[in-house]
C-alpha positions as CSV (number, residue, x, y, z in Angstrom):
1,X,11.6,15.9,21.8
2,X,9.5,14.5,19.2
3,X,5.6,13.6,19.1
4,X,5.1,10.2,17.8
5,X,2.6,11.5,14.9
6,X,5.9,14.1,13.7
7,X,7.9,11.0,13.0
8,X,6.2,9.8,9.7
9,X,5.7,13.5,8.5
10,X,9.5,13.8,9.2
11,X,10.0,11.5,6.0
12,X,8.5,13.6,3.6
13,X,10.8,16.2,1.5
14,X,11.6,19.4,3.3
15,X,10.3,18.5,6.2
16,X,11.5,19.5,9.8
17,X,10.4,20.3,13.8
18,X,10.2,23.9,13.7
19,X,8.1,25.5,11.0
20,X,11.4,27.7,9.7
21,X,12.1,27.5,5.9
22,X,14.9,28.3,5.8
23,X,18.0,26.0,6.5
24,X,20.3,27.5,9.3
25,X,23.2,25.8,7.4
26,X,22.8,21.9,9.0
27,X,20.7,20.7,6.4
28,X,17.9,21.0,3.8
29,X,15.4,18.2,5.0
30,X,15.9,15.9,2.1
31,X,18.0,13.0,4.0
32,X,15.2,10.9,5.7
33,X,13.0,11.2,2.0
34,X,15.8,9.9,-0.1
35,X,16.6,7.2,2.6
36,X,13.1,6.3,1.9
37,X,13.1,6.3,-1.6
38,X,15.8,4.1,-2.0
39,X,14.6,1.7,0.6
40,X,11.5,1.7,-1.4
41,X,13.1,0.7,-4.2
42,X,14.6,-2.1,-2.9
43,X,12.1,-3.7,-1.3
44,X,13.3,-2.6,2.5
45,X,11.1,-1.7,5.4
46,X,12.0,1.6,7.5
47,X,11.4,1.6,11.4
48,X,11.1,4.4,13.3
49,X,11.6,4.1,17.2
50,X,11.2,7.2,19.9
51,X,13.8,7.0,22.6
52,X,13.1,7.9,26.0
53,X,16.1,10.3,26.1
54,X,14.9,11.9,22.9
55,X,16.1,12.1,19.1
56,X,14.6,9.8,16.7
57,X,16.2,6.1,15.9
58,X,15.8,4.7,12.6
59,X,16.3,1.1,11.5
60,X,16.5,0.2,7.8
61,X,16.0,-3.3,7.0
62,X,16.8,-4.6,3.5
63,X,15.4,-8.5,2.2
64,X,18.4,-11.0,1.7
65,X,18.4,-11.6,-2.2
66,X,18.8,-15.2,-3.8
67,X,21.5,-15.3,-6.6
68,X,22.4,-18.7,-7.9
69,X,20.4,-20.3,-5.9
70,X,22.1,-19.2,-2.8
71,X,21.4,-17.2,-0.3
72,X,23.0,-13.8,0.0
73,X,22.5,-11.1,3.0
74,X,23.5,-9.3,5.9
C-alpha cells in the first residue's frame, strides 16, 4: 500500500517503496520522473489518485493547442 505523502516523492529520479538500491530486474525508478519531465514541458498537469484496493493511479492531462485558429485536442 502506499502513504499518501510517498506519492509525490515517488516522482523524483530513482525513487521507489522499499529503501533497496538496487533494481531486482523490473525497473530502475526513472519512469514516473521522465513522465514528469515531459509533461512539464508541455504545459500538462499530473494527478496522482490512491485507490482503495491499493497501487497508485496516475492521470496525465495535456492543454488542447490552437493551430490556425482552430482548436485541436483530445
Amino acid at each position: 500500500m502506499i502513504e499518501p505523502e510517498a506519492a509525490e516523492r515517488l516522482f523524483e529520479p530513482f525513487q521507489r517503496l522499499t529503501g533497496a538500491r538496487t533494481s531486482d530486474g523490473s525497473g530502475l525508478g526513472l519512469g514516473r520522473s521522465i513522465v514528469r519531465a515531459i509533461a512539464e514541458a508541455h504545459g500538462a498537469t499530473i494527478s496522482t489518485t490512491l485507490p482503495a484496493e491499493g497501487g497508485l493511479a496516475i492521470e496525465v492531462s495535456f492543454p488542447a493547442s490552437r493551430r490556425g485558429g482552430e482548436l485541436r485536442g483530445p
